[in-house]
C-alpha positions as CSV (number, residue, x, y, z in Angstrom):
1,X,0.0,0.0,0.0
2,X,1.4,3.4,-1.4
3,X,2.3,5.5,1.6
4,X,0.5,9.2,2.0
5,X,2.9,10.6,4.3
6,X,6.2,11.7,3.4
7,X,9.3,13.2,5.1
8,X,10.6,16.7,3.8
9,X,13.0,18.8,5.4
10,X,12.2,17.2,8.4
11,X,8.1,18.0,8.1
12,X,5.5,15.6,7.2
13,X,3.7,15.9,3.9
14,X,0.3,14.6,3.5
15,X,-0.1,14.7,-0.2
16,X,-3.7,13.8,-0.4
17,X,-4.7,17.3,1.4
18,X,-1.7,19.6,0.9
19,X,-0.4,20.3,4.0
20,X,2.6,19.8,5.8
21,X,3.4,19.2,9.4
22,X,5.5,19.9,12.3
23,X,5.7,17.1,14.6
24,X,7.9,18.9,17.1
25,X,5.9,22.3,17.0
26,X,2.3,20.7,16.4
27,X,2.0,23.1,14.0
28,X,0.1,22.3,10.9
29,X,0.9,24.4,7.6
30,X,-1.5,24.9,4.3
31,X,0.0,24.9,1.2
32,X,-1.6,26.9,-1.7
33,X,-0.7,25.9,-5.1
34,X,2.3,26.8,-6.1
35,X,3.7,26.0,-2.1
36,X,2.5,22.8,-2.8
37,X,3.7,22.4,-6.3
38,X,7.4,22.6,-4.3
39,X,7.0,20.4,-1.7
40,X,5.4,17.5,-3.7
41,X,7.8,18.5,-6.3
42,X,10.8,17.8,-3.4
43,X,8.3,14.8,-2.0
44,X,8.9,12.8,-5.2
45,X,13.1,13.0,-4.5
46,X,13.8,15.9,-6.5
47,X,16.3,18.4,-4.9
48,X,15.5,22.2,-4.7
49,X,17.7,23.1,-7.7
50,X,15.7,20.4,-9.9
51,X,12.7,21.7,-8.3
52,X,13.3,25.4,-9.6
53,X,14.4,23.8,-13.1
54,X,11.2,22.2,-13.3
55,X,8.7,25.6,-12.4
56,X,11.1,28.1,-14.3
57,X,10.8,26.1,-17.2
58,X,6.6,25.9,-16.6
59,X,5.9,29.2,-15.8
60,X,8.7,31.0,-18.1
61,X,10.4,32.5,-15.1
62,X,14.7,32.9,-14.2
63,X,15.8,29.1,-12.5
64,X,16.9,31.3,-9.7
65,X,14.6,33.3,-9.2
66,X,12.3,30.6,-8.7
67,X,14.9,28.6,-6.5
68,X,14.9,32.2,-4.2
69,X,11.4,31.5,-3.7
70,X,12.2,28.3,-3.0
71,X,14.5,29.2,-0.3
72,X,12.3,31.7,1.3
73,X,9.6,30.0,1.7
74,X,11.4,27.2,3.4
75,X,12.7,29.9,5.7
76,X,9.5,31.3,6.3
77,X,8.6,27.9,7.3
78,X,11.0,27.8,9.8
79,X,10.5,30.9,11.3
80,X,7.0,30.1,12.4
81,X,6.3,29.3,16.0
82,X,4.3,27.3,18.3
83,X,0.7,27.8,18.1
84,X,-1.7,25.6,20.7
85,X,-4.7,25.9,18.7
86,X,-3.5,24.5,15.1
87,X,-6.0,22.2,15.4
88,X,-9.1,24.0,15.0
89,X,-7.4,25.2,11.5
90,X,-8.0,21.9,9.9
91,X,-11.3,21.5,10.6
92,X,-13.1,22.3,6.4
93,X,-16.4,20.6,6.3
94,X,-16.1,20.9,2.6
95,X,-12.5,19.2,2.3
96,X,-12.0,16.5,5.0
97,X,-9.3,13.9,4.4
98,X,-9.7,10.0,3.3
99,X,-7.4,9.2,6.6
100,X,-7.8,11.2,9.8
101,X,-4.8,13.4,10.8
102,X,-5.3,12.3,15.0
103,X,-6.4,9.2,16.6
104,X,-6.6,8.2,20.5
105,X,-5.7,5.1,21.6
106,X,-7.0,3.7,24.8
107,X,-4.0,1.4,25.6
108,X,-5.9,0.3,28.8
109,X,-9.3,-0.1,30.7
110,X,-6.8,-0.4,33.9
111,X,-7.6,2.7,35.8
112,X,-5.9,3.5,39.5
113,X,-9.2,6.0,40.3
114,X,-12.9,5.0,40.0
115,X,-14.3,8.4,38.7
116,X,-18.0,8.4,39.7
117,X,-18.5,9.9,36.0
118,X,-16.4,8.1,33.8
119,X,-17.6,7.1,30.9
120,X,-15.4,4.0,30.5
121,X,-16.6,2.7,33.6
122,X,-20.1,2.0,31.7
123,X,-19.1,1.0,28.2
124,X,-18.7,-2.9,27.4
125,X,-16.0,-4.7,27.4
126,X,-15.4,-7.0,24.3
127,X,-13.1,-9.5,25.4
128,X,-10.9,-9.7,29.3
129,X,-8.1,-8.7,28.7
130,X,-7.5,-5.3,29.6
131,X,-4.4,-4.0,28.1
132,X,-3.7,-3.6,24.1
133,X,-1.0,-6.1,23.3
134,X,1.9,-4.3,22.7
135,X,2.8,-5.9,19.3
136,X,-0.6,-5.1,18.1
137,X,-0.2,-1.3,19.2
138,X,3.0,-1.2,17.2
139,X,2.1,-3.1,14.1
140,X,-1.0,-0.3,14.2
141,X,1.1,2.4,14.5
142,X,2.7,1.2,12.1
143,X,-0.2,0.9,9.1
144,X,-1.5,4.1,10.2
145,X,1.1,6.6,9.7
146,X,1.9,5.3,6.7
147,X,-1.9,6.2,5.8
148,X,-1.1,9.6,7.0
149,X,-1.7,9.7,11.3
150,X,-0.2,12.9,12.5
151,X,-0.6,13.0,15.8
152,X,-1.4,10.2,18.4
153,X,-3.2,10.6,22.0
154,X,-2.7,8.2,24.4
155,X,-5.2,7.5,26.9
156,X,-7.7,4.7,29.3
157,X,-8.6,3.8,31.8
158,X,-5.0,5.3,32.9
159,X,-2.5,5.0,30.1
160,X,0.5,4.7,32.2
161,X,-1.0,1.1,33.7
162,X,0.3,-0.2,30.4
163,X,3.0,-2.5,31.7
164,X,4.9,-1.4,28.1
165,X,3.9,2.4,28.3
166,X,7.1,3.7,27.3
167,X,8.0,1.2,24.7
168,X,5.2,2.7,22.9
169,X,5.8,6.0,23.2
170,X,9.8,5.1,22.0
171,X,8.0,3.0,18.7
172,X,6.1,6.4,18.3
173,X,9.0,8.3,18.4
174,X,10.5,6.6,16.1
175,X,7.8,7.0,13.2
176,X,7.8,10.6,13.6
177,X,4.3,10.9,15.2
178,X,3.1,14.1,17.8
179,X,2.4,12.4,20.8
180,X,0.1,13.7,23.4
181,X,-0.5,11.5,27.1
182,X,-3.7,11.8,29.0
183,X,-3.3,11.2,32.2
184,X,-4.5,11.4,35.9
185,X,-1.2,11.6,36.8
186,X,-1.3,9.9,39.7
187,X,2.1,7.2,38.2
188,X,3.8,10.8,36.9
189,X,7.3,12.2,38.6
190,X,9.9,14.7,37.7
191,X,11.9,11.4,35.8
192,X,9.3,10.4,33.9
193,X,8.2,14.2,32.4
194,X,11.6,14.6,31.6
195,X,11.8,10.9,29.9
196,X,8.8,12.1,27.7
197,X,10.2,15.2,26.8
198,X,12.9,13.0,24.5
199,X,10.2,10.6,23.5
200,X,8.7,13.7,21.3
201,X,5.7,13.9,23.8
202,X,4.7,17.2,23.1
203,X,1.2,17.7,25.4
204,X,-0.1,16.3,28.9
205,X,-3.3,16.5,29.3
206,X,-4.0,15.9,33.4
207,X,-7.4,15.4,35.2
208,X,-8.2,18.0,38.1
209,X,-12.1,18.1,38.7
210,X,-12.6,20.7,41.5
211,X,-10.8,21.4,45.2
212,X,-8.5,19.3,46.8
213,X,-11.9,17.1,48.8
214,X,-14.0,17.8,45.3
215,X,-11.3,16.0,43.4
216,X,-10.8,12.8,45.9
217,X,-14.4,12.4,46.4
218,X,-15.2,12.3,42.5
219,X,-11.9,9.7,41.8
220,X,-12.7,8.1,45.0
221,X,-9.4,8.2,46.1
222,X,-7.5,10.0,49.2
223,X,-4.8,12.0,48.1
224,X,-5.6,12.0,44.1
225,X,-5.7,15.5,43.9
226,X,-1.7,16.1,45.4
227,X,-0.6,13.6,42.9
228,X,-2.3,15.3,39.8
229,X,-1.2,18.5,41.6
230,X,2.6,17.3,41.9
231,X,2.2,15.9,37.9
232,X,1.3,19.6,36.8
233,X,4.6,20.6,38.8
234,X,6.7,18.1,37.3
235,X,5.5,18.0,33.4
236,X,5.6,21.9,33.6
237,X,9.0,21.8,34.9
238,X,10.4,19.2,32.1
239,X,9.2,22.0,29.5
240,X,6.0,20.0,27.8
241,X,3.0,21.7,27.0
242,X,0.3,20.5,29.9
243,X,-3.1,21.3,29.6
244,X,-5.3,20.9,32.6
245,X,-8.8,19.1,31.9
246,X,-11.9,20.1,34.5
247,X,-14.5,17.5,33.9
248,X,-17.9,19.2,35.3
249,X,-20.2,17.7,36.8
250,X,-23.2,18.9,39.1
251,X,-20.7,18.6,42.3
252,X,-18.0,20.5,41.2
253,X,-19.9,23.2,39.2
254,X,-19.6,25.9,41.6
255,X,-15.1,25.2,42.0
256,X,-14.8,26.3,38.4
257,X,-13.0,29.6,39.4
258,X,-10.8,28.2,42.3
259,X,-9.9,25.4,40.0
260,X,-8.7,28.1,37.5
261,X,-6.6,30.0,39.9
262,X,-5.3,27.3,41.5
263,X,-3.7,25.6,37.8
264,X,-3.0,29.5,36.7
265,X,-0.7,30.2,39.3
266,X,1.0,26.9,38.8
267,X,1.9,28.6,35.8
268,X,-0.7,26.3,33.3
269,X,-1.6,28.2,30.3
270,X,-4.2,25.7,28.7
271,X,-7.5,24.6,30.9
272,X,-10.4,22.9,29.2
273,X,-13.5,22.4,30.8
274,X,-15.2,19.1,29.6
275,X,-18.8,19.0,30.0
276,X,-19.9,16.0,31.6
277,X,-21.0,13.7,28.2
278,X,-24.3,11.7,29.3
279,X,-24.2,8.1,29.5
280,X,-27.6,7.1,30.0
281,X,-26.8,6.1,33.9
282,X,-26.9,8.8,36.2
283,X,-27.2,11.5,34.3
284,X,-29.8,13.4,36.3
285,X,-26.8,13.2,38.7
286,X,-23.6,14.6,37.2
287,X,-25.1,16.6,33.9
288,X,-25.2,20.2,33.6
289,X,-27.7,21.8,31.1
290,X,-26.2,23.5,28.2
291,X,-27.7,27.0,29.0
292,X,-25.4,27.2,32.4
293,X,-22.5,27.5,30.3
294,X,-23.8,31.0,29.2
295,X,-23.1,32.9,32.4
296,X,-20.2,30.8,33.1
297,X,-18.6,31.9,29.9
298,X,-19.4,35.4,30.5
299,X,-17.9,35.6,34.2
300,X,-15.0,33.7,32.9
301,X,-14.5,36.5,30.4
302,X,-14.8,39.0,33.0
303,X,-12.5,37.5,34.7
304,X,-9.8,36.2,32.6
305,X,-10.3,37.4,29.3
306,X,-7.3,39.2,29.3
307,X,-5.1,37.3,31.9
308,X,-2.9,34.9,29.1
309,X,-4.8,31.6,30.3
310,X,-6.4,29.5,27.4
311,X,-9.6,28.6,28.9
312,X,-11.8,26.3,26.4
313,X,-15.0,24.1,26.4
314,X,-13.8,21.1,24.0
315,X,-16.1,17.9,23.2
316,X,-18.6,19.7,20.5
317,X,-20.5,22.4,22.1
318,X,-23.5,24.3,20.5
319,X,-22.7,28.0,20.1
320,X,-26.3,28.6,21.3
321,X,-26.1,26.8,24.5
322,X,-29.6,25.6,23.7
323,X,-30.8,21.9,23.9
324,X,-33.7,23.0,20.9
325,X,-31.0,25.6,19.5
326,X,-31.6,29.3,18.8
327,X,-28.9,30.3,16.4
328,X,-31.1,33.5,15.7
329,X,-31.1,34.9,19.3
330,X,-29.9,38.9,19.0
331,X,-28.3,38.4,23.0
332,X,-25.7,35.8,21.4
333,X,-22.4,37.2,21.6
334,X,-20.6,35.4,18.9
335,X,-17.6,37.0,19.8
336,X,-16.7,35.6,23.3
337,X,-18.3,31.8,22.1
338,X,-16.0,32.0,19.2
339,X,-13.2,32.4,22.3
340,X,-13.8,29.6,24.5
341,X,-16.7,27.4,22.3
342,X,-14.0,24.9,20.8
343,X,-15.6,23.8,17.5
344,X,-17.0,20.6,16.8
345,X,-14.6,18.2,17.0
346,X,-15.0,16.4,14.0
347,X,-15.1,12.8,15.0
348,X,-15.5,10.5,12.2
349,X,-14.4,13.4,10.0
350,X,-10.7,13.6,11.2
351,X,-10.6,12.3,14.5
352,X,-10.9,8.8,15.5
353,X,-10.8,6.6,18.2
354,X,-9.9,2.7,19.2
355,X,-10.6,0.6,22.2
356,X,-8.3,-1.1,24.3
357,X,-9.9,-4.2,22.7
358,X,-9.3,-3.0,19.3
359,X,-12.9,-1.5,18.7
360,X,-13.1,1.2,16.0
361,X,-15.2,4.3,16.9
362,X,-15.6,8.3,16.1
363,X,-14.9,8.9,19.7
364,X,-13.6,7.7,22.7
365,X,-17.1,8.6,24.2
366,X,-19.4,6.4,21.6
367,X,-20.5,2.9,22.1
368,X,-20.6,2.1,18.7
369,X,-18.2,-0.2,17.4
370,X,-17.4,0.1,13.3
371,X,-15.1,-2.7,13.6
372,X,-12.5,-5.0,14.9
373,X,-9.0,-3.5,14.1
374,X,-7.2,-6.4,16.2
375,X,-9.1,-8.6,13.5
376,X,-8.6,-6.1,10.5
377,X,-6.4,-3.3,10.6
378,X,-7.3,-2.5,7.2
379,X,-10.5,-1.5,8.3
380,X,-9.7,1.9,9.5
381,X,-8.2,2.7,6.1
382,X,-11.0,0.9,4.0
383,X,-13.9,2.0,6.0
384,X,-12.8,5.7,6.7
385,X,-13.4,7.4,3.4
386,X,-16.6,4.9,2.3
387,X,-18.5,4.7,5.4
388,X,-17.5,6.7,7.9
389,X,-16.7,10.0,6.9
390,X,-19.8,10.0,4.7
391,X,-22.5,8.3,7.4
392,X,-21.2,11.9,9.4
393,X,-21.6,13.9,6.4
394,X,-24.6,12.3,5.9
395,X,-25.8,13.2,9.3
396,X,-25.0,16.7,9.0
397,X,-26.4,17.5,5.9
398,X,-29.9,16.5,7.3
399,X,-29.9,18.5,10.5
400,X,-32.3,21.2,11.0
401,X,-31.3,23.6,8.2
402,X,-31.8,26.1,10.3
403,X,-28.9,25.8,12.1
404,X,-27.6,25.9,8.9
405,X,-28.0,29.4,8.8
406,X,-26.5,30.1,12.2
407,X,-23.4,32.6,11.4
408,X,-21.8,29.5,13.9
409,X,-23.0,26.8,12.0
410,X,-19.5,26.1,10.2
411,X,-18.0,26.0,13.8
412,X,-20.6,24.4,15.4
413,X,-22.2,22.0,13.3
414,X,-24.8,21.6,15.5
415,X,-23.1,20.2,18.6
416,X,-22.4,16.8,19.1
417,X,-23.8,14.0,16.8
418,X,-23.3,10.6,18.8
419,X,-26.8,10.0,19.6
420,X,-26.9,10.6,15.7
421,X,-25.3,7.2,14.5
C-alpha cells in the first residue's frame, strides 16, 4: 500500500490534502498551489535546484529566481512558532481527508481512580483482557502513519498502567508521530516528564475536577488531587506543553473559578472544561444543562479574558447553548463563544478513536463499534473514506437547516452528533 505521508525537510507531507506538518511544534501548515507544487515536487526526490528547473521552465520564469522562492519559503517555514490551537485550523467541512490526521488510543481499561462519572466505567467490554498487546499497538502504529496519522493521543482507563507504556511512546517516536499523554497523573514524577520530553511527547493533558476534597471524592481516592497536583509541577518543569482538563459535573460546578486559579498560578496556560458527556446512567446526577455555560462563559470573560490563560469548552459544544437551538437569538455574543466554544470536534471526519480491545469508533465517548481492528487493521483505512466519513456527512447534511444558517454553524455544526449514528 502506497504510503500518503512523506518526510521533507524534516516536516510531514500529506499529499492527499496539501499540508505539511511539524511534529515537534504541532503546527500544521496549508500549502496553496504553487507551495505545494514545491514540496510534492521535493516529495517525489527531487532536490530544490531540480525543483526550480522544473517551475522556471513551466511558468517561463529565471531558474533562480524561482529557486529564491524556493529558499524563502522554506525559511518562512522555519520561522513560524508554536501555536496551541492548530488544530481548529484543519477542521473544512467541505475538504476532509480520506485518513484522519489524529487518533486516541486507549491502551488500557486499567484505571488506579474510579471516577464516579467516567464514561469508560459503563461502556462494554469485548473480550478480558485489559491491556492492548503491545505488538498489536506497534504493528498499528505502524499501518497508520503510513496512511497519513499525524498525531497520536494516548489514553484509558489510565494509560501509564500499560506494563509497556514507554516502549510505545519510543515506537512512536520513532515514526515521527506528535504524541500527546492523557493522564490522571497519579504514576507521573519529575523522571518520567523529563523521559517524555525525548520521546517527542509534546502535550499532557492531566485530570483536576474541582478542590483538593471535590477532586478525591469524584476519583474516590484520598490523596488524588496532590498527585495530579505534583504531575502539573513536574511535566511543567520538564518543558511539555500541559493542559489541565476540569470534567464538570453537578458537584463541582460551583469550584470552576478556584480550580482556575489554582492551575494558573502553577503557571498552566491551557484549561479545558469538559462538560460532563451523558451516558444514560446517572445523568440526572452529574449533567449540567447547556444554558449554564452562558453565564459561566461570560464571568469567565470578565474574569480572565485578558489574563494569558487559554480557557476552552472542548467535546462539541452548540454555540447557542440551547438543547432545541436558537442560532437567531440577538443576545448571542458570537464573539466571546468564538473564544472559548471549541468547535465541533469532528469525530468521524478527522478524529478517531480505538478501544483497548481493538474497537473502532468516532470517539472515545461512543458505544458504537465500526469494527475489529485487532481482527482487520485494514478496516480503519477501507472504512474511513466509504463509510465513515460520509455516514457523518450524511448526518450533518440532514440536521435542522436552520442551524444551517447560524453565522456559527461552520463551527458548530450543530453540537455533538453521537446520539446521531
Amino acid at each position: 500500500m502506497a504510503t500518503n505521508r512523506t518526510v521533507v525537510n524534516d516536516l510531514i507531507y500529506r499529499r492527499d490534502c496539501g499540508i505539511l506538518f511539524d511534529p515537534r511544534s504541532n503546527t500544521v501548515f496549508k500549502l496553496d498551489e504553487i507551495a505545494d507544487e514545491i514540496v510534492s515536487g521535493m516529495a517525489d526526490g527531487n532536490s530544490a535546484t531540480a525543483v526550480a528547473e522544473l517551475m522556471a521552465k513551466k511558468y517561463d520564469i529565471e531558474p533562480q529566481t524561482v529557486l529564491q522562492d524556493i529558499m524563502d519559503f522554506w525559511d518562512s517555514i522555519s520561522e513560524t512558532g508554536d501555536s496551541s490551537d492548530t488544530f481548529e485550523e484543519e477542521k473544512d467541512i467541505q475538504n476532509t481527508p480520506a485518513f484522519p490526521f489524529n487518533l486516541e488510543m486507549v491502551l488500557t481499561k486499567a484505571c488506579d481512580l474510579k471516577c464516579s462519572f467516567c464514561h469508560d466505567s459503563v461502556m462494554p467490554s469485548f473480550r478480558s483482557h485489559a491491556h492492548m498487546p503491545v505488538e498489536t499497538v506497534k504493528s498499528l502504529l505502524n499501518l497508520y502513519t503510513d496512511s497519513g496519522l499525524l498525531r497520536i493521543r494516548y489514553s484509558g482507563g489510565e494509560p501509564m498502567l500499560h506494563p509497556h507504556f514507554f516502549e510505545i511512546l519510543t515506537h512512536g517516536k520513532e515514526l515521527g508521530l506528535y504524541q500527546v499523554v492523557f493522564t490522571n497523573g497519579q504514576c507521573v514524577t519529575e523522571e518520567i516528564s523529563a523521559s517524555w520530553r525525548e520521546m517527542n511527547v509534546g502535550e499532557v493533558l492531566i485530570s483536576l475536577h474541582g478542590s483538593e476534597a471535590t477532586h478525591d471524592v469524584l476519583t474516590r481516592k484520598d490523596g488524588s488531587y496532590k498527585r495530579a497536583i505534583g504531575a502539573i509541577r513536574s511535566t511543567l518543569s520538564s518543558g511539555i506543553g500541559v493542559v489541565v482538563e476540569m470534567t464538570m459535573v453537578q458537584q463541582n460546578l460551583g469550584e470552576v473559578f478556584d480550580t482556575i486559579a489554582t492551575v494558573r498560578d502553577l503557571g498552566v496556560k491551557q484549561f479545558r472544561l469538559m462538560r460532563y458527556v451523558g451516558r444514560g446512567k446517572d445523568d440526572d446526577v452529574f449533567s449540567i444543562p447547556l444554558a449554564d455555560l452562558s453565564p459561566l462563559i461570560d464571568e469567565i470573560e470578565q474574569r480572565y479574558g485578558e489574563d494569558g490563560i487559554s480557557i476552552r469548552f472542548p467535546c462539541s459544544q452548540k454555540f447557542c447553548l440551547t438543547e432545541e437551538g436558537n442560532p437567531h437569538d440577538p443576545n448571542l455574543n458570537r464573539q466571546i463563544r468564538d473564544k472559548y466554544l471549541i468547535q465541533n470536534c469532528f469525530a468521524g471526519l478527522n478524529w478517531g478513536s480505538i478501544s483497548h480491545s481493538g474497537e473502532l469508533r468516532i470517539c472515545p465517548h461512543s458505544s458504537k463499534s465500526l469494527a475489529n481492528l485487532f481482527e482487520d487493521p485494514y478496516a480503519l483505512i477501507e472504512l474511513w473514506p466509504t463509510v465513515i466519513r460520509q455516514q457523518v456527512l450524511e448526518i450533518l447534511s440532514q440536521r435542522d437547516r436552520k442551524c444551517s444558517d447560524c453565522k456559527a454553524w461552520n463551527k458548530c455544526l450543530g453540537g455533538c452528533y453521537l446520539s446521531s449514528l
